[in-house]
C-alpha positions as YAML, in Angstrom:
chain: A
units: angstrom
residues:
- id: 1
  name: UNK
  ca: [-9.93, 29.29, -50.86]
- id: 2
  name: UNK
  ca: [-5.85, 29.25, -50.39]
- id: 3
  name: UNK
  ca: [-6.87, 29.32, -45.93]
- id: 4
  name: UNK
  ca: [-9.70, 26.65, -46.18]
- id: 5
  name: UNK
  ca: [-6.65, 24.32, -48.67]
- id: 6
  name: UNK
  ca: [-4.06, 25.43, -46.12]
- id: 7
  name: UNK
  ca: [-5.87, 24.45, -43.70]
- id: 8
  name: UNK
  ca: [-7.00, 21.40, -44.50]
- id: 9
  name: UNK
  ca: [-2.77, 20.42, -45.07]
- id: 10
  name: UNK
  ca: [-2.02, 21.63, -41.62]
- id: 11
  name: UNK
  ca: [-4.94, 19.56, -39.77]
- id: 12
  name: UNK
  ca: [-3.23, 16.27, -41.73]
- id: 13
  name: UNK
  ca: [-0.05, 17.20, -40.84]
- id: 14
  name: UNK
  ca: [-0.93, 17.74, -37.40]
- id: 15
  name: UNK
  ca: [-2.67, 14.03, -37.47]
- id: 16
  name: UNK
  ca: [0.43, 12.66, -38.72]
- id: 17
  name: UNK
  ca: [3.01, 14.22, -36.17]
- id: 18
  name: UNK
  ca: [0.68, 12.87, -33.91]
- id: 19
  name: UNK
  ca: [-0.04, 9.56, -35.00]
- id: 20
  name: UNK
  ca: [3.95, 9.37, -35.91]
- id: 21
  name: UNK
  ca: [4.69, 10.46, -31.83]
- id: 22
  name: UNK
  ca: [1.95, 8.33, -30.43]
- id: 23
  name: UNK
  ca: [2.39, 5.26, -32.22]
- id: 24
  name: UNK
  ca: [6.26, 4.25, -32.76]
- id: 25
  name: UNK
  ca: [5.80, 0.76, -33.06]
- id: 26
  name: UNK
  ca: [3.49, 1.13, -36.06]
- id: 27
  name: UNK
  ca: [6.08, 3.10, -38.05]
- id: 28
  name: UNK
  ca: [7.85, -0.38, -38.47]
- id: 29
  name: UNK
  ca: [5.15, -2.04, -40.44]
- id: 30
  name: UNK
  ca: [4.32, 0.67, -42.70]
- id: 31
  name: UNK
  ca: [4.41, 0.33, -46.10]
- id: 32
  name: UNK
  ca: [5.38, 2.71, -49.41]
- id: 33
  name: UNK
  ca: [2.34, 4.53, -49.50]
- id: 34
  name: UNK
  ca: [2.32, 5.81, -46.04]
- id: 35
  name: UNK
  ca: [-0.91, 3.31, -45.25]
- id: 36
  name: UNK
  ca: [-0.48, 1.25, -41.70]
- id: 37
  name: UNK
  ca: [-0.64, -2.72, -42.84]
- id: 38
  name: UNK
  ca: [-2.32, -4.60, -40.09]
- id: 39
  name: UNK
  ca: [-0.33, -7.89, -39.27]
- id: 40
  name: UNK
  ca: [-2.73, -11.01, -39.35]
- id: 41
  name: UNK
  ca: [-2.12, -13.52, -36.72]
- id: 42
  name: UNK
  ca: [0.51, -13.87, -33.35]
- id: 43
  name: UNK
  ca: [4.20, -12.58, -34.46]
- id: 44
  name: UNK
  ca: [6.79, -15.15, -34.24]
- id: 45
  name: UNK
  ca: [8.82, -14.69, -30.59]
- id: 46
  name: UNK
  ca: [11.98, -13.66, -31.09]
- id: 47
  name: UNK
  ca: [14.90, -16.23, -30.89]
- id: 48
  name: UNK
  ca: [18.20, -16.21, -32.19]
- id: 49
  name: UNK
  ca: [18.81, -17.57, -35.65]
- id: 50
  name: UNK
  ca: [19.42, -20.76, -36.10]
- id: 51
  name: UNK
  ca: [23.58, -21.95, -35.19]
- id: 52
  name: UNK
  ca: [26.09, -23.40, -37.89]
- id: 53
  name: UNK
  ca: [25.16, -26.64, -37.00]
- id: 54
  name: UNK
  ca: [21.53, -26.62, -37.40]
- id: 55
  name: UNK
  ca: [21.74, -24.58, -41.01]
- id: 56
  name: UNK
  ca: [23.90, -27.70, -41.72]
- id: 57
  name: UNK
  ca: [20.85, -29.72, -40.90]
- id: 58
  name: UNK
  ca: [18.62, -27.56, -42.77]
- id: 59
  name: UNK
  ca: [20.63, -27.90, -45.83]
- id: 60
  name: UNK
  ca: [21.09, -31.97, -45.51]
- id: 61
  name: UNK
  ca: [17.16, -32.27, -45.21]
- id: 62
  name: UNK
  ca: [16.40, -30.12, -47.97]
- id: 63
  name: UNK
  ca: [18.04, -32.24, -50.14]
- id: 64
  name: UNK
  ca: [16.03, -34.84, -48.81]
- id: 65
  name: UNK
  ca: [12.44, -35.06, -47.00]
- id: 66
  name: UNK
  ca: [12.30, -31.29, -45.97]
- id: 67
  name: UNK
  ca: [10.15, -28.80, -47.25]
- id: 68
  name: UNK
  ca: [10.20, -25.16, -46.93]
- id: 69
  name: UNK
  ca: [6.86, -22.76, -47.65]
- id: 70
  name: UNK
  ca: [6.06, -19.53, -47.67]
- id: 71
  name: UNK
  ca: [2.43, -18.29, -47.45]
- id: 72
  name: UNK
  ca: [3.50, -15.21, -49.60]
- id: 73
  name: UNK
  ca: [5.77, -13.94, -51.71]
- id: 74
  name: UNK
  ca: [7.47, -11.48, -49.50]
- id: 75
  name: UNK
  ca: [6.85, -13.31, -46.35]
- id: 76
  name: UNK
  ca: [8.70, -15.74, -43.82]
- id: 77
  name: UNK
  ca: [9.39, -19.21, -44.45]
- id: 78
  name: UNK
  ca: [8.46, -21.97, -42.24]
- id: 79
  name: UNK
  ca: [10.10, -25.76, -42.00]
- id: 80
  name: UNK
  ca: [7.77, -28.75, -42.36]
- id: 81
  name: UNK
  ca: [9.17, -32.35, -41.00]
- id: 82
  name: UNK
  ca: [7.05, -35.20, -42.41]
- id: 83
  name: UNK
  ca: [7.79, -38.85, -41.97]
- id: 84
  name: UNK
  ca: [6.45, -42.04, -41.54]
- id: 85
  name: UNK
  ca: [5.26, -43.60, -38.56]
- id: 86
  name: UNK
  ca: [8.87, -45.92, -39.03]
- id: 87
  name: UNK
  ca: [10.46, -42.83, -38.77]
- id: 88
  name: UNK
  ca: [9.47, -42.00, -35.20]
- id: 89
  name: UNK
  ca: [12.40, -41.99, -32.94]
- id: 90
  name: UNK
  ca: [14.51, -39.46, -35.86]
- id: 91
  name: UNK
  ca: [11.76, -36.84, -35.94]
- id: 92
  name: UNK
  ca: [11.88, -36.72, -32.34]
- id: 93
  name: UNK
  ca: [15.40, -36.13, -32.64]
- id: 94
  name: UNK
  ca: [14.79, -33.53, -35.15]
- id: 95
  name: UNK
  ca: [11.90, -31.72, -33.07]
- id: 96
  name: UNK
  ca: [14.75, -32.26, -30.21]
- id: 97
  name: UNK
  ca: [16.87, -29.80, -32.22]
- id: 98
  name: UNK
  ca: [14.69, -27.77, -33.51]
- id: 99
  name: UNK
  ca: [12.15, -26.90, -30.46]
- id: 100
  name: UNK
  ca: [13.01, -23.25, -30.13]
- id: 101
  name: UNK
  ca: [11.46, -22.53, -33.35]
- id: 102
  name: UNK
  ca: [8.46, -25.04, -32.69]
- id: 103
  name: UNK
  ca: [5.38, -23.86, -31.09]
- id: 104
  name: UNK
  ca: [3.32, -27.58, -30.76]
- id: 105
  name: UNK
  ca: [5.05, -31.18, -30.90]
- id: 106
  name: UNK
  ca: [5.30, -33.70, -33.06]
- id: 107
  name: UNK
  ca: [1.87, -35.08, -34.16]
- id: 108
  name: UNK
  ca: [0.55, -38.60, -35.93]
- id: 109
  name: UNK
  ca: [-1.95, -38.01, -38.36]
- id: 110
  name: UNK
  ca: [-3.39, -41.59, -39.74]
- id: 111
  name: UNK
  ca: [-3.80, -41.53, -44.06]
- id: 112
  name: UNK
  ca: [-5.73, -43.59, -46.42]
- id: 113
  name: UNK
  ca: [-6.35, -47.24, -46.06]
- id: 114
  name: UNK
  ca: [-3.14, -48.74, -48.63]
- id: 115
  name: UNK
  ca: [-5.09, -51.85, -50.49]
- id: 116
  name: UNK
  ca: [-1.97, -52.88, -51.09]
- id: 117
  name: UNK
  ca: [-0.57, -53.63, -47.98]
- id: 118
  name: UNK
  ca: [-3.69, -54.01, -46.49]
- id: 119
  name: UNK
  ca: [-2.90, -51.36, -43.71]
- id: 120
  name: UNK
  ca: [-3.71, -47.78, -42.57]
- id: 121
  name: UNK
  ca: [-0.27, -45.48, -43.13]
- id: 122
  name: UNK
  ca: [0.39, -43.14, -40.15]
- id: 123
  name: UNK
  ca: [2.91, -40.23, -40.53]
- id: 124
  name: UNK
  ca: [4.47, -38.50, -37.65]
- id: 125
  name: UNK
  ca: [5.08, -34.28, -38.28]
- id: 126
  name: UNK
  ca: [6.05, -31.39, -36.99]
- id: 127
  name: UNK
  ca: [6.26, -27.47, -38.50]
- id: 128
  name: UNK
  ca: [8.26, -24.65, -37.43]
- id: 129
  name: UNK
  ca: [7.20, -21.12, -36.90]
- id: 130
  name: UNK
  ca: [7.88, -18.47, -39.51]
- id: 131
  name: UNK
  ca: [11.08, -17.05, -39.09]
- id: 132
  name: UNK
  ca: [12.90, -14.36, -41.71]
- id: 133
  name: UNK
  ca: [15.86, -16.23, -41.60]
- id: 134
  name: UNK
  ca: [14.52, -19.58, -42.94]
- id: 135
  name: UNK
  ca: [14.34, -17.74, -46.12]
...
């Protein structure tokens, strides 16, 4: 009994050495209980984090139109621009700065009919990737 439980511990050491040689990348991603967590989606390409200047724009727009969100709790944090139509030329300035972390353009998305005004409202947006240093 003590051979066949012996063993059995030495084959799943062996298949961790080798999984731990063969597969270095995967050590990175693996969590408390030793089980490999499969990453959904493209990662994020690596760019530097973001300058003085443009955390100085981050934290001006937060306090304004800006919104930050996070898919989950422990994860990256993207930036979502959303303006009005009006607003056109400044969120091309913004995507201007912030086009490293930007994978599409701008886009104009047209919204409900407004009764009011007796118009359709279009809004112009644009989201960053998820980064770790948004957070």
């Amino acid at each position: 009994m003590l051979g066949a439980e012996y063993n059995n511990s030495l084959l799943t050491f062996n298949k961790a050495e080798q999984f731990s040689t063969h597969v270095t990348e995967k050590k990175e991603i693996m969590n408390r209980s030793n089980k490999v967590t499969v990453r959904k989606g493209r990662k994020s390409p690596s760019v530097s984090e973001a300058n003085s200047f443009l955390l100085e724009v981050i934290f001006g727009l937060m306090l304004g139109d800006l919104s930050a969100e996070r898919s989950q709790l422990n994860g990256d944090t993207r930036l979502r621009f959303y303006y009005s139509i009006v607003n056109k030329l400044y969120i091309e300035y913004l995507y201007d700065l912030f086009k490293i972390y930007v994978k599409t353009g701008p886009r104009e998305l047209e919204r409900k009919h407004n009764k009011l005004m007796n118009k359709i409202h279009t809004v112009i947006y644009f989201s960053t990737l998820k980064f770790a240093f948004f957070n």
